[in-house]
C-alpha positions in Angstrom: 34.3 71.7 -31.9 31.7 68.9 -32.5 34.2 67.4 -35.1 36.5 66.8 -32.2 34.1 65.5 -29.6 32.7 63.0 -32.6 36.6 62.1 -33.0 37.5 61.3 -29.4 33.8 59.6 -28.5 35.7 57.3 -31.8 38.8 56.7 -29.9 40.7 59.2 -31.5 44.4 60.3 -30.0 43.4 64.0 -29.2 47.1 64.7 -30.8 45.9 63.3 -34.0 42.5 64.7 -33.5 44.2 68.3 -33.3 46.5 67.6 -36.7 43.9 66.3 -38.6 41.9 69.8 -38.6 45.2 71.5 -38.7 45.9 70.0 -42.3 42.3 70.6 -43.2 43.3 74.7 -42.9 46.9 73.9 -44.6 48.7 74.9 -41.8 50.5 71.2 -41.4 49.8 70.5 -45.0 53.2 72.3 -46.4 55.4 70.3 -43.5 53.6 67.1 -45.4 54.4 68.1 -48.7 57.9 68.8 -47.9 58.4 66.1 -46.1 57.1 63.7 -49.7 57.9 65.8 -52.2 61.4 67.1 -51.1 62.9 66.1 -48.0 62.0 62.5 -49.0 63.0 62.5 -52.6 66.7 64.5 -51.4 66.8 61.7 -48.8 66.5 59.3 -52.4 68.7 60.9 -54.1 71.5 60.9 -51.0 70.9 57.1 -50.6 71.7 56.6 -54.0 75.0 58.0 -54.1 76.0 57.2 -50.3 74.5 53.3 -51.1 72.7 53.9 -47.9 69.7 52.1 -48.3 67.9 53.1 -45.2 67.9 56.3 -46.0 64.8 55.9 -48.2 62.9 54.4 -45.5 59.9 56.6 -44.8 60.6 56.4 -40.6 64.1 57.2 -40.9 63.2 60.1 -43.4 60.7 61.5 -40.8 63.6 60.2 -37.7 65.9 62.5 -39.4 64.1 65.8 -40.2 62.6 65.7 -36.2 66.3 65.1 -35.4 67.6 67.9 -37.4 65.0 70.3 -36.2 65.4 69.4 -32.3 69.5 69.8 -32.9 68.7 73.3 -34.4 66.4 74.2 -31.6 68.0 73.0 -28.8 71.2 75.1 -29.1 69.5 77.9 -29.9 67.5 78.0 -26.8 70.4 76.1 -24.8 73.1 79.0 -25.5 71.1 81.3 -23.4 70.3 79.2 -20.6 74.6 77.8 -20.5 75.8 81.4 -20.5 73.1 82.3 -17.8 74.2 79.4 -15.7 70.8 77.8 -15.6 71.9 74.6 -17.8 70.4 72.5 -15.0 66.9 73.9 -15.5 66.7 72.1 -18.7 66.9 68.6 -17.1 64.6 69.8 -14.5 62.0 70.3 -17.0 62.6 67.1 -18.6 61.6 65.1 -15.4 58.4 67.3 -15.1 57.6 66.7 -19.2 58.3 62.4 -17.6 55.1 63.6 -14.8 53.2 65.5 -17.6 53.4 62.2 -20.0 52.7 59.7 -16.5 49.6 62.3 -16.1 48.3 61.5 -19.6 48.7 57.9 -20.0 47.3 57.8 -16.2 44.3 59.3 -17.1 43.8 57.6 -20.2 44.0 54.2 -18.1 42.0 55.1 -15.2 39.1 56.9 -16.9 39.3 55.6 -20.6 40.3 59.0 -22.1 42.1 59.3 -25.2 44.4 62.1 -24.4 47.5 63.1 -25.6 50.7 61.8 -23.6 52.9 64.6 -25.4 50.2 67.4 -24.5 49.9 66.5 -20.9 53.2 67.0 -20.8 53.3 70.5 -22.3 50.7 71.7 -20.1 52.8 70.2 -17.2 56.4 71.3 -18.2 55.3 74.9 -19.0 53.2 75.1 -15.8 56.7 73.7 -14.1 58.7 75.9 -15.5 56.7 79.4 -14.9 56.7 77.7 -11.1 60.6 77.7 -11.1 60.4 80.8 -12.3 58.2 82.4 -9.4 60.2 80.6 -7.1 63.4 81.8 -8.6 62.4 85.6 -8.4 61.5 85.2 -4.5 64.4 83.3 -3.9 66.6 86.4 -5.5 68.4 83.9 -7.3 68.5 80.6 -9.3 69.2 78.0 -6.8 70.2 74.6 -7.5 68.4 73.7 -4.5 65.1 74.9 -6.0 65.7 73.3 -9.3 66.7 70.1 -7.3 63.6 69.7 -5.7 61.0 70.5 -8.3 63.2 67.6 -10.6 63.3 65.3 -8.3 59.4 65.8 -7.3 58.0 66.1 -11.0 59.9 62.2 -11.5 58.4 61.0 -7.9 55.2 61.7 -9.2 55.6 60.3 -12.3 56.5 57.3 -10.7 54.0 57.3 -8.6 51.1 57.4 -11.4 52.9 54.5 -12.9 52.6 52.5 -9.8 49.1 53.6 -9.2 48.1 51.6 -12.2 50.1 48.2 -11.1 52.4 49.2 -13.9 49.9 49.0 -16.3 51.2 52.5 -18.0 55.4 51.9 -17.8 55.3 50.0 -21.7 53.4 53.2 -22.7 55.5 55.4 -20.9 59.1 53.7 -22.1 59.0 54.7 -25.7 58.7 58.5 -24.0 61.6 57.9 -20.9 64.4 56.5 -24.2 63.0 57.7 -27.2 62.7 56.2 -30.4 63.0 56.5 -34.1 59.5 53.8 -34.9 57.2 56.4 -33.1 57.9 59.6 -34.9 55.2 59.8 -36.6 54.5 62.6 -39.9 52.2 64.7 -37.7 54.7 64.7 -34.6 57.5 66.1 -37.1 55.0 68.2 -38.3 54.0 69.6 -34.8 58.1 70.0 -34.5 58.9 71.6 -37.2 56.1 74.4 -36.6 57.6 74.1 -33.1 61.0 75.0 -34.8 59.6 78.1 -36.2 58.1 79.1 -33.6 61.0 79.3 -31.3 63.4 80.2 -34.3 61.4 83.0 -34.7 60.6 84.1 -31.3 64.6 84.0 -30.3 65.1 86.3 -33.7 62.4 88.8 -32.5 63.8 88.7 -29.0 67.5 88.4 -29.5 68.8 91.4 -28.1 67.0 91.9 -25.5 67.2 88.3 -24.4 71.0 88.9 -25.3 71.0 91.9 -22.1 69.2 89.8 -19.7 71.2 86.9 -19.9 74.7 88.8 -19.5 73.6 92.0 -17.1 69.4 91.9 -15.9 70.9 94.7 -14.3 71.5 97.0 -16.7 68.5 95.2 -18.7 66.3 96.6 -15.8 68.0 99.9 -16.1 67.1 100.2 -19.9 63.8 99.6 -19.2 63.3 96.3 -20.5 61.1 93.6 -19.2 63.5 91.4 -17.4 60.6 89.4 -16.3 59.0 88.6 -19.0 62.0 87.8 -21.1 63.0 84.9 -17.9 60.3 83.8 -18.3 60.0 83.3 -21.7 62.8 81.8 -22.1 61.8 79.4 -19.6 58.4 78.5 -21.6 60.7 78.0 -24.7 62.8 76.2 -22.6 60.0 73.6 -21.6 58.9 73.5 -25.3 61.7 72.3 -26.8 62.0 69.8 -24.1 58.9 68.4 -24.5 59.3 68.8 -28.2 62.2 66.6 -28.3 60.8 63.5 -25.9 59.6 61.2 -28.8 63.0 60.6 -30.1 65.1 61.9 -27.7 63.8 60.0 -25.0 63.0 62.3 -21.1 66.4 61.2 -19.8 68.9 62.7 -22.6 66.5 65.4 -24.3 68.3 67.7 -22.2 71.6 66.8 -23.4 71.2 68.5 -26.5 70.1 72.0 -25.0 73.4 71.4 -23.3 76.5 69.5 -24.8 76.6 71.5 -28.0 76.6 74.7 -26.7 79.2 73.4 -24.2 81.4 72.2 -27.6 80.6 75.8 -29.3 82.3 77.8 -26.1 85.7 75.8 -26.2 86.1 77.6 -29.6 83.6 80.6 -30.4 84.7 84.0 -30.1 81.8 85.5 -29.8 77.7 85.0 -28.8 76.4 84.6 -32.5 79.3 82.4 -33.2 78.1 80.5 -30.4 74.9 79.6 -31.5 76.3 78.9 -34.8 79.0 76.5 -33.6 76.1 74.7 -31.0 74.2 74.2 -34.0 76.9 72.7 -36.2 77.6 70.2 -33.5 74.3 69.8 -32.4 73.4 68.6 -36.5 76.2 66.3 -36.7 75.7 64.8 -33.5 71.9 64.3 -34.9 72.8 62.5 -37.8 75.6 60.5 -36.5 73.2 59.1 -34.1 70.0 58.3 -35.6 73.1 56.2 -38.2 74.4 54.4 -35.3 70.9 53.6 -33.9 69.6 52.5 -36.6 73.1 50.5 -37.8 73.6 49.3 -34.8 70.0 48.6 -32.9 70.2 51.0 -29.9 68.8 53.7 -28.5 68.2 57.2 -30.7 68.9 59.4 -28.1 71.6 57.8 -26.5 73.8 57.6 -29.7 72.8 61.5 -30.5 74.1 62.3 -27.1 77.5 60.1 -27.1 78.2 61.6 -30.6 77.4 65.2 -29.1 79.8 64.4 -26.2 82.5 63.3 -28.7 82.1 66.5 -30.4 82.6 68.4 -26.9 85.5 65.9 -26.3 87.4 67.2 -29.5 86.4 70.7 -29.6 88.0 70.6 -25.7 91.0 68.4 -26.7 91.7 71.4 -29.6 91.4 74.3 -27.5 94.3 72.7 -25.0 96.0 71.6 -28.2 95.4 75.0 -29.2 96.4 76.6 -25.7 99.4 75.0 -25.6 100.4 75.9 -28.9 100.0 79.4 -27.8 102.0 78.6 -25.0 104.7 77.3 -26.7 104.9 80.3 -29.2 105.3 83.1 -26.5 108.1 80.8 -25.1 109.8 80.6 -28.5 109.2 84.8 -29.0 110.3 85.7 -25.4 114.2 83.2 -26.0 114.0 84.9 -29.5 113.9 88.2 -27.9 116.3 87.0 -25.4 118.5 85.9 -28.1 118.6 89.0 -30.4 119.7 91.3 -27.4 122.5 89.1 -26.5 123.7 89.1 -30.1 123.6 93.1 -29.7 125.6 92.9 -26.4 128.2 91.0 -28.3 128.6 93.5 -31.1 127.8 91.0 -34.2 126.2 87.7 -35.6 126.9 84.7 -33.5 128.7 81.8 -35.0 
């Protein structure tokens, strides 16, 4: 404890202040050596072969393992929230986390605090979304109304802090609001890879019962399960992925990728694991494709991930009418072939 008050009387980011300790006790230290002794010498080796030079860049090393992990994490939490029709909480969330990051950089201007931007806005999204969920269970229902209001609120006051300061905070605050790949820094793909195995592994523990909720809370309730408690944790995963995926995601689009992917997977899964799976496929090629075209092409991280997720949804859709169609056309063909062979019996032989 005195380590950290010596660190932040320094000037210390309290984020950095946290990882520092956490490497001291090797919990952060095996994400680092993977990330330099592994993931960054595969990276080599790929840019060798590819002639991608960029891909040996240390930031677009650490740019692509954060995307990667949010692109596995966000489908996994996003299939449950899709298939319970509460996609829009996810976007809800994110303007809260865009309050929770306008609450950290306020009070870091107005009382000379070092505090984290990113863990303002954890505390803020998972207080948010515990609130939605209260408000949900009196209402008796999710209610885009509800979810409405609290989005539209958490971004009024985030706005509201930023004007507070004569817009002293909104260069601070834009790297957060678009993302980008220059401020991913080793410990914040550190803190989201642990992030990825934390909600990896609580959606593994919790499947099937998470599984029941989302498709019949019902007949969860009638088995005795804690319907409650799994909302709401899915909820605080919910808000932790969002907030997880801010730095290069950006507030606006992080949401996109709890979303789009999974909507891509249903055009052609045929079943709930197979969902997940397909999300995640899309979900990871989106996430490279777009840290390439930022990076190739100067633009925004998040915004190429999300254009290249919703070209993904585009041709999974245009296959499944493709696919439909086909379908279509092959009853038709069966039903005259059908038609056919019963006329050739009426006339007594093979038709000429």
């Amino acid at each position: 404890m005195m380590f950290i008050l010596r660190r932040l009387g320094e000037g210390v980011p309290l984020d950095n202040v946290i990882a520092t300790p956490l490497f001291a006790v090797n919990v952060l230290a095996p994400i680092e050596w993977f990330l330099n002794y592994v993931f960054g010498p595969g990276m080599n080796v790929l840019a060798d072969l590819l002639g991608m030079p960029m891909l040996e860049y240390p930031y677009m090393q650490r740019a692509y393992l954060a995307a990667l992990c949010i692109a596995l994490i966000g489908p996994v939490v996003g299939t449950f929230l899709v298939h319970r029709e509460m996609a829009m909480i996810s976007d809800t969330l994110a303007h809260t986390a865009f309050a929770g990051v306008a609450v950290g950089l306020f009070l870091n201007s107005a009382f000379s605090l070092t505090l984290s931007p990113l863990l303002t806005a954890f505390v803020v999204a998972i207080v948010t979304a515990l609130l939605v969920e209260l408000l949900v269970e009196h209402a008796g229902a999710y209610s885009d109304t509800s979810l409405a209001i609290v989005l539209t609120g958490g971004f009024a006051v985030g706005s509201i802090l930023i004007t507070a300061t004569d817009g002293g905070i909104a260069v601070g605050i834009d790297a957060y609001l678009f993302g980008s790949l220059a401020t991913v820094s080793t410990e914040s793909v550190g803190i989201l890879v642990l992030m990825s195995v934390l909600v990896g592994s609580l959606v593994t523990l919790a499947y099937r019962p998470l599984l029941y909720v989302t498709f019949d809370a019902t007949a969860a309730r009638a088995a005795r399960l804690n319907v409650r408690l799994y909302k709401r944790l899915m909820v605080v995963l919910t808000a932790l992925v969002v907030v997880s995926a801010m730095q290069i995601m950006g507030v606006i689009l992080v949401a996109a990728m709890l979303v789009v992917p999974v909507a891509a997977a249903a055009q052609v899964a045929e079943s709930f694991k197979q969902s997940i799976l397909l999300a995640i496929l899309a979900a990871e090629f989106a996430a490279i494709a777009g840290v390439m075209l930022s990076y190739v092409y100067g633009i925004a991280a998040g915004g190429s991930i999300v254009v290249a997720a919703i070209a993904v949804y585009a041709v999974a859709l245009s296959s499944r009418k493709l696919g439909y169609r086909l379908s279509i056309a092959q009853r038709f063909s069966d039903r005259q072939s059908k038609h056919h062979r019963k006329e050739l019996e009426v006339d007594g032989g093979k038709r000429e």
